[in-house]
MMTF fields as JSON, N, C-alpha, C and O atoms, coordinates in Angstrom:
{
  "mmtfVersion": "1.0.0",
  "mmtfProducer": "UNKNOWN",
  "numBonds": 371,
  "numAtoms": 372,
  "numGroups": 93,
  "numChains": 1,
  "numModels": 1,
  "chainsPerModel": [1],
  "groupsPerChain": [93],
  "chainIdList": ["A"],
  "bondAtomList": [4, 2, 8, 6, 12, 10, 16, 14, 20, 18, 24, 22, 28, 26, 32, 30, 36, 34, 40, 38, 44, 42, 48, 46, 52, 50, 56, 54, 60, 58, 64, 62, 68, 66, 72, 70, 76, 74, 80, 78, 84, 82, 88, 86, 92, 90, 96, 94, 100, 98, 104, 102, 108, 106, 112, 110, 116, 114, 120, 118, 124, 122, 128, 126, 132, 130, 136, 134, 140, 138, 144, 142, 148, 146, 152, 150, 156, 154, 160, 158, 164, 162, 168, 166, 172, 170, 176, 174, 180, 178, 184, 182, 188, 186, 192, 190, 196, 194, 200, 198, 204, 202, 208, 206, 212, 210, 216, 214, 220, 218, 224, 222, 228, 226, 232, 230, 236, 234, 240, 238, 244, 242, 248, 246, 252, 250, 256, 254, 260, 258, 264, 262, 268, 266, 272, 270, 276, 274, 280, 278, 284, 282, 288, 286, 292, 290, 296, 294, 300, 298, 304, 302, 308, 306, 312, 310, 316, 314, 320, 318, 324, 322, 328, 326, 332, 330, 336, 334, 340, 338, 344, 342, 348, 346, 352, 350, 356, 354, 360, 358, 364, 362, 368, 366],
  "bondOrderList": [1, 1, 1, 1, 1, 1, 1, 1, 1, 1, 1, 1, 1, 1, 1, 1, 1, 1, 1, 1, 1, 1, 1, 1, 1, 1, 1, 1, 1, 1, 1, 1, 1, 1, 1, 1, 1, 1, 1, 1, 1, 1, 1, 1, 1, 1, 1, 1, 1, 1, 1, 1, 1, 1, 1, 1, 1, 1, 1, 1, 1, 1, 1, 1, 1, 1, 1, 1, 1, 1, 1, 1, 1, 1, 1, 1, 1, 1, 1, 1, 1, 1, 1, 1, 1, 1, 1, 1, 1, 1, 1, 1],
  "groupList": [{"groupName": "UNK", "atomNameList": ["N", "CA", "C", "O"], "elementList": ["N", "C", "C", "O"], "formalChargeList": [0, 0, 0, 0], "bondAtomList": [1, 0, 2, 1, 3, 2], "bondOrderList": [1, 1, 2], "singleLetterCode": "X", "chemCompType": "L-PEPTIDE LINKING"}],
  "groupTypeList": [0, 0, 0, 0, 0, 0, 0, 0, 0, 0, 0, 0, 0, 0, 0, 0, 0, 0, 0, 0, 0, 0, 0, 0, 0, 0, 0, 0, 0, 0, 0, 0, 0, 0, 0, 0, 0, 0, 0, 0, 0, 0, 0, 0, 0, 0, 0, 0, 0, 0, 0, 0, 0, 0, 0, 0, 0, 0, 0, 0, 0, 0, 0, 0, 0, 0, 0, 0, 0, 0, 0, 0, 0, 0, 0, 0, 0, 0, 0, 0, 0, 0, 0, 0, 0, 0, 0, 0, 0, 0, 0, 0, 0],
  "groupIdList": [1, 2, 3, 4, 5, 6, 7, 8, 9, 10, 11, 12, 13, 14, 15, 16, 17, 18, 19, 20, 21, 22, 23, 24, 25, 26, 27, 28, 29, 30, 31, 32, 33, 34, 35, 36, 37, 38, 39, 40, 41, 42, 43, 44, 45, 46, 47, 48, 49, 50, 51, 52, 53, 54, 55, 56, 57, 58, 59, 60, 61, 62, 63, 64, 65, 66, 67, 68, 69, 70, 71, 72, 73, 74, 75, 76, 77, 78, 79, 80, 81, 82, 83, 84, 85, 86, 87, 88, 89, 90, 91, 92, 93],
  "secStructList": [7, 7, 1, 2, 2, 2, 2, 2, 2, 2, 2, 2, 2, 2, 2, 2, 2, 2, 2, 2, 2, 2, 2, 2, 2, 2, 2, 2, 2, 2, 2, 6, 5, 7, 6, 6, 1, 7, 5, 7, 7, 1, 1, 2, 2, 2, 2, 2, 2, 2, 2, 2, 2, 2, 2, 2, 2, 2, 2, 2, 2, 2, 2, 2, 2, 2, 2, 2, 2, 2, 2, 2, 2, 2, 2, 2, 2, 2, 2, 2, 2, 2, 2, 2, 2, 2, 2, 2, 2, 2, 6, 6, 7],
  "xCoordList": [-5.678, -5.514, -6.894, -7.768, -7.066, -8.434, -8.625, -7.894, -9.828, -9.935, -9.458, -8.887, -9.603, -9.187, -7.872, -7.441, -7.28, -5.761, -5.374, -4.501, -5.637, -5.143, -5.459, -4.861, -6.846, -7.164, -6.262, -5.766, -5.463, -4.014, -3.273, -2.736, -2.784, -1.426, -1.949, -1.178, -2.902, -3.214, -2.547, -1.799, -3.293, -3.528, -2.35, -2.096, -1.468, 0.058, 0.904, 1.756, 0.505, 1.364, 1.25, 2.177, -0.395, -0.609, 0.05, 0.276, 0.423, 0.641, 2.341, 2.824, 2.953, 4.708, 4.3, 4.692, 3.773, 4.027, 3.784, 4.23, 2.607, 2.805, 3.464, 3.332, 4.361, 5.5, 6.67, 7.737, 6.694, 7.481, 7.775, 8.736, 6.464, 6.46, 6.911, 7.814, 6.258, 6.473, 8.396, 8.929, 9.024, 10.248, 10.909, 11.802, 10.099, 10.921, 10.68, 11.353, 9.35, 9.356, 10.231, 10.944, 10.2, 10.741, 12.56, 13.381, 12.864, 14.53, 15.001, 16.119, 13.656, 13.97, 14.229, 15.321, 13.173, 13.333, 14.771, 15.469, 15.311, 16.164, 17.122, 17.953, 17.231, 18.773, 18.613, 19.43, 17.551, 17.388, 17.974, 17.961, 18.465, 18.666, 20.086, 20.858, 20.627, 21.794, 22.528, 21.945, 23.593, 24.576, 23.926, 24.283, 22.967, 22.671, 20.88, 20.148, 20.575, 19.571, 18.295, 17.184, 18.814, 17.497, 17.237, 18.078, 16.094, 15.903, 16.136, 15.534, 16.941, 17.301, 16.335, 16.447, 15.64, 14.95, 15.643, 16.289, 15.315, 15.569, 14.919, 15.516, 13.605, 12.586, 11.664, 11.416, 10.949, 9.642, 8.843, 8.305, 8.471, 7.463, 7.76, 6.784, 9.018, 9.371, 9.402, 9.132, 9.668, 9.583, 7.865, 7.729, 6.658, 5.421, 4.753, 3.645, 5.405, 5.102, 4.92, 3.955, 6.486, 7.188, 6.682, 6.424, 6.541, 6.147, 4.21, 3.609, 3.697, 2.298, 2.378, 1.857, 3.089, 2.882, 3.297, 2.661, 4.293, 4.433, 4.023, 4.405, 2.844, 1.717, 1.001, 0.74, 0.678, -0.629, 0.182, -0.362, 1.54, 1.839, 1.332, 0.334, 2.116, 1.948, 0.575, 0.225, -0.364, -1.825, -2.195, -2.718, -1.755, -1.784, -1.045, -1.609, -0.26, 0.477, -0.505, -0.674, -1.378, -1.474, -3.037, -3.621, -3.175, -4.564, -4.15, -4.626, -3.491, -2.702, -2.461, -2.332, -2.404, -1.62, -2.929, -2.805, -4.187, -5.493, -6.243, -6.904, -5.996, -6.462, -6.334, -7.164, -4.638, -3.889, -4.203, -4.179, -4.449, -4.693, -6.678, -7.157, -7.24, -8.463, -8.687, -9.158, -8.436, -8.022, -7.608, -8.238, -6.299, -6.292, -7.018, -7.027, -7.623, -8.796, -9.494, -9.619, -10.289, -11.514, -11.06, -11.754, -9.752, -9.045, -9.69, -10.376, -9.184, -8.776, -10.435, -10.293, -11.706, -13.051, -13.641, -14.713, -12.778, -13.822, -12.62, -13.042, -11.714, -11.08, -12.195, -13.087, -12.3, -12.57, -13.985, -14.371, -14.998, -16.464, -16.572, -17.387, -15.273, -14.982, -14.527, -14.628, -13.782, -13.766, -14.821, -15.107, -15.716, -16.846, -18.046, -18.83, -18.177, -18.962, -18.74, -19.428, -17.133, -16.343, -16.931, -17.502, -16.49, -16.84, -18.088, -18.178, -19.267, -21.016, -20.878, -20.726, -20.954, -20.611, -20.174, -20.736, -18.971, -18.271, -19.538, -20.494, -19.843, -20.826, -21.857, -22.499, -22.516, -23.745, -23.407, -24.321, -22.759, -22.37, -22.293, -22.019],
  "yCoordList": [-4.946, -3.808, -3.328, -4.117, -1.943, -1.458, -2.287, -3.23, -1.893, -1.955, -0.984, -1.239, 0.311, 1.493, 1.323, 1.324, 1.171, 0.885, -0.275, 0.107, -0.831, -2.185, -1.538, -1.789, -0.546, -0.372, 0.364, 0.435, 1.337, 2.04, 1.568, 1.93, 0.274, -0.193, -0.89, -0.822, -1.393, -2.442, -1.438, -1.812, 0.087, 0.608, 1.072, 1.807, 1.035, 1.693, 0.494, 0.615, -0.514, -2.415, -2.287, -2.265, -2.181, -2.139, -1.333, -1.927, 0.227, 0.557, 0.526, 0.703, 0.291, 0.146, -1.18, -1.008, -2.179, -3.538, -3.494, -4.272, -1.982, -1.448, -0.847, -0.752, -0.207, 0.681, -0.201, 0.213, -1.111, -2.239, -3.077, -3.128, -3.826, -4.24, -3.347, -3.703, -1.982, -1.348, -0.891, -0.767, -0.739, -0.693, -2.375, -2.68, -2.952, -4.243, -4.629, -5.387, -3.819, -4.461, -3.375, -3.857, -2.315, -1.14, -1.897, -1.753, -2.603, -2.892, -3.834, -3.906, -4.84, -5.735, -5.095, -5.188, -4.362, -3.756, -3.42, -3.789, -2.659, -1.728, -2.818, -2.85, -3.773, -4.666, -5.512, -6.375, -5.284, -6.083, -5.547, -6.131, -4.231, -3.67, -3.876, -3.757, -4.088, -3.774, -2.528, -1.444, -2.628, -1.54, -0.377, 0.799, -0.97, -0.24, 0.359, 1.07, -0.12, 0.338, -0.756, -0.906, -1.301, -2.696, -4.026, -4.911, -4.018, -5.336, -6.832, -7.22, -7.408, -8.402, -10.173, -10.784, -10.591, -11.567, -12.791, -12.701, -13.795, -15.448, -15.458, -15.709, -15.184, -15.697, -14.764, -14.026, -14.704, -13.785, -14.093, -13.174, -15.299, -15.823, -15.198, -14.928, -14.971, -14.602, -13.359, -12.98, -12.624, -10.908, -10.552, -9.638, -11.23, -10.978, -11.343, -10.84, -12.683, -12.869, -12.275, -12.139, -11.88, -11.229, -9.729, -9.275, -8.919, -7.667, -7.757, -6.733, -8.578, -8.952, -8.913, -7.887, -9.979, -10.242, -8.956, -8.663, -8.011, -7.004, -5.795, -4.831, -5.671, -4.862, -5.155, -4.396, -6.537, -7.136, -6.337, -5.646, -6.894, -6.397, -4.968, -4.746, -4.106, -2.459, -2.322, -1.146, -3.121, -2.71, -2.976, -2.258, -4.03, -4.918, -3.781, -3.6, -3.474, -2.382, -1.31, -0.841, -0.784, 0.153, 0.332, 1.212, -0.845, -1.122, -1.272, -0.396, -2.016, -1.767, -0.554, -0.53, 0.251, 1.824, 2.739, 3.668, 2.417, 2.594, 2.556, 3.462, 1.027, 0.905, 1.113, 1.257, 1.048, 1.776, 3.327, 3.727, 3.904, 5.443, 5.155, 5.663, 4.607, 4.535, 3.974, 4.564, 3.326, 2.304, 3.562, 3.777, 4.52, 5.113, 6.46, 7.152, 6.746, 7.814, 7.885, 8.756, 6.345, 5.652, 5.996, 6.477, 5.714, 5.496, 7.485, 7.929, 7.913, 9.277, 9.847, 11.069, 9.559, 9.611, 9.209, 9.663, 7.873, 7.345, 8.225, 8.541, 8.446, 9.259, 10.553, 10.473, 11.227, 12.604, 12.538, 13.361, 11.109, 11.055, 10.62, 10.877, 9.851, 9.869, 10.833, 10.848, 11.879, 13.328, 14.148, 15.039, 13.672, 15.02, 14.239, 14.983, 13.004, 12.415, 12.685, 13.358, 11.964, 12.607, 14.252, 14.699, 14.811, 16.414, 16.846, 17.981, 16.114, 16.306, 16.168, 17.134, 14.295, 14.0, 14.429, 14.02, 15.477, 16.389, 17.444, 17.073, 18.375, 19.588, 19.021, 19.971, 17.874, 17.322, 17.467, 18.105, 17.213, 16.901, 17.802, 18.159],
  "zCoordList": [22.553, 21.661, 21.218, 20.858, 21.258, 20.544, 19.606, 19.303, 19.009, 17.302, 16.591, 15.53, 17.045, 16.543, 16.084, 14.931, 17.2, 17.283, 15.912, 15.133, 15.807, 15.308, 13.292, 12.245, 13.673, 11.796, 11.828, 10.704, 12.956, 12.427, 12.066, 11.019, 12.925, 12.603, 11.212, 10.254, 11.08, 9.9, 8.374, 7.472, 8.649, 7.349, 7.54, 6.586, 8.283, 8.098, 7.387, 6.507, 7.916, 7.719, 6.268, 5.458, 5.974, 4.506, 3.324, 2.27, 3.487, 3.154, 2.759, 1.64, 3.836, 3.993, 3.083, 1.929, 3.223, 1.91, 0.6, -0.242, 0.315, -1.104, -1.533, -2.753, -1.027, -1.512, -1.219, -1.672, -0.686, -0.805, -1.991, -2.758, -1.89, -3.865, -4.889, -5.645, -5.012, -5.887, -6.213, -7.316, -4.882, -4.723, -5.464, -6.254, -4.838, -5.732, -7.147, -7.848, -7.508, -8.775, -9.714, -10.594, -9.588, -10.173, -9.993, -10.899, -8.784, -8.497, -9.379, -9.889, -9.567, -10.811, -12.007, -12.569, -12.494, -13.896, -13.92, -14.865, -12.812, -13.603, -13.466, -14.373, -12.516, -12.96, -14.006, -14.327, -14.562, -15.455, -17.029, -18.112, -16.652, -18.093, -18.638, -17.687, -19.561, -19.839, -20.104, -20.108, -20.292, -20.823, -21.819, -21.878, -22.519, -24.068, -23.484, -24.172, -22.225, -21.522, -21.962, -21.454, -22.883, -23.124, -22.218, -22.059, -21.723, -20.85, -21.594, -22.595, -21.009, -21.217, -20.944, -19.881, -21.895, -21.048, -21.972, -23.016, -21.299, -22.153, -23.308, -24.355, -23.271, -24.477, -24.532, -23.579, -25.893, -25.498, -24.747, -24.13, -24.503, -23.566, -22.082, -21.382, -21.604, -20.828, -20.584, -19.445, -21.388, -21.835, -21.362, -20.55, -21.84, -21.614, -20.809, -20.62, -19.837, -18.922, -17.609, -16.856, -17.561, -16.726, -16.576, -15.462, -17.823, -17.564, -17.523, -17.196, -17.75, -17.321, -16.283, -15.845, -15.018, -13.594, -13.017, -12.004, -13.426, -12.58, -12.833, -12.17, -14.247, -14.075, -12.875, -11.941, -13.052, -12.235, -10.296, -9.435, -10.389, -9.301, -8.898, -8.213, -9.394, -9.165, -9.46, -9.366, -9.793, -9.766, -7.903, -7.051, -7.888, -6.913, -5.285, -4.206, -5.549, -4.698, -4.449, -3.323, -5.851, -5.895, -4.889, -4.257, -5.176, -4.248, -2.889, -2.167, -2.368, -1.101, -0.421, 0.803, -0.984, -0.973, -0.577, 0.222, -1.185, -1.484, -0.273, 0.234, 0.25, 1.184, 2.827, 3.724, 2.77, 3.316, 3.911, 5.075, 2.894, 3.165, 3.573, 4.587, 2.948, 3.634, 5.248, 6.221, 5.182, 6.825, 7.8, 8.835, 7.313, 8.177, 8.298, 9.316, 7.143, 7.389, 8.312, 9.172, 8.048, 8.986, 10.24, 11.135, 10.298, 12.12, 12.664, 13.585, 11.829, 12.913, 12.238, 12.199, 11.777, 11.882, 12.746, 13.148, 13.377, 14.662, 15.762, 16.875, 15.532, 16.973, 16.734, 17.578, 16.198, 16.165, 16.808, 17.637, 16.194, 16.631, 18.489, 19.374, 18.42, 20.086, 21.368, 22.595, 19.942, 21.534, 21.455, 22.255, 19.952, 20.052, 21.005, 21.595, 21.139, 22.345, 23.274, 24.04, 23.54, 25.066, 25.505, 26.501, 24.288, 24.889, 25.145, 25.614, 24.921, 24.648, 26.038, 26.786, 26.632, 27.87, 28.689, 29.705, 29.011, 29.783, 29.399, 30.079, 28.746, 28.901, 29.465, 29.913, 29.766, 29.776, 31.477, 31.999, 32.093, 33.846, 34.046, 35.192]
}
């Protein structure tokens, strides 16, 4: 497989697993609510825990998502620097 190839699929992989998390952490919240729309936890300890780790998550996604879209920038910068060579090379013969 190229390299080229592979920072595509990478920054696409990356990206589908941040919007992944973010889908799951958002799926928790909401089953987590009751009837009266208030989240339901065991303890407070649990209440601050819990919504701590899935800040940290969706930060965590959000960087994923980040990098994702950079990865595949990079990709189609080195395609573009490769047909404007290709094409130098062809005028040059």
């Amino acid at each position: 497989m190229d390299p080229t190839t592979a920072q595509l699929v990478f920054g696409i992989v990356v990206i589908i697993i941040g919007l992944g998390l973010i889908y799951w952490i958002n799926r928790r919240k909401f089953y987590r609510r009751n009837a009266m729309g208030a989240e339901g936890f065991s303890s407070f300890e649990a209440s601050v825990f819990i919504r701590f780790m899935e800040r940290i998550g969706k930060w965590i996604a959000y960087a994923l998502i980040i990098i994702g879209i950079v990865s595949i920038w990079t990709y189609s910068q080195i395609k573009k620097e490769q047909k404007k060579q290709k094409a130098e090379v062809e005028s040059v013969q």
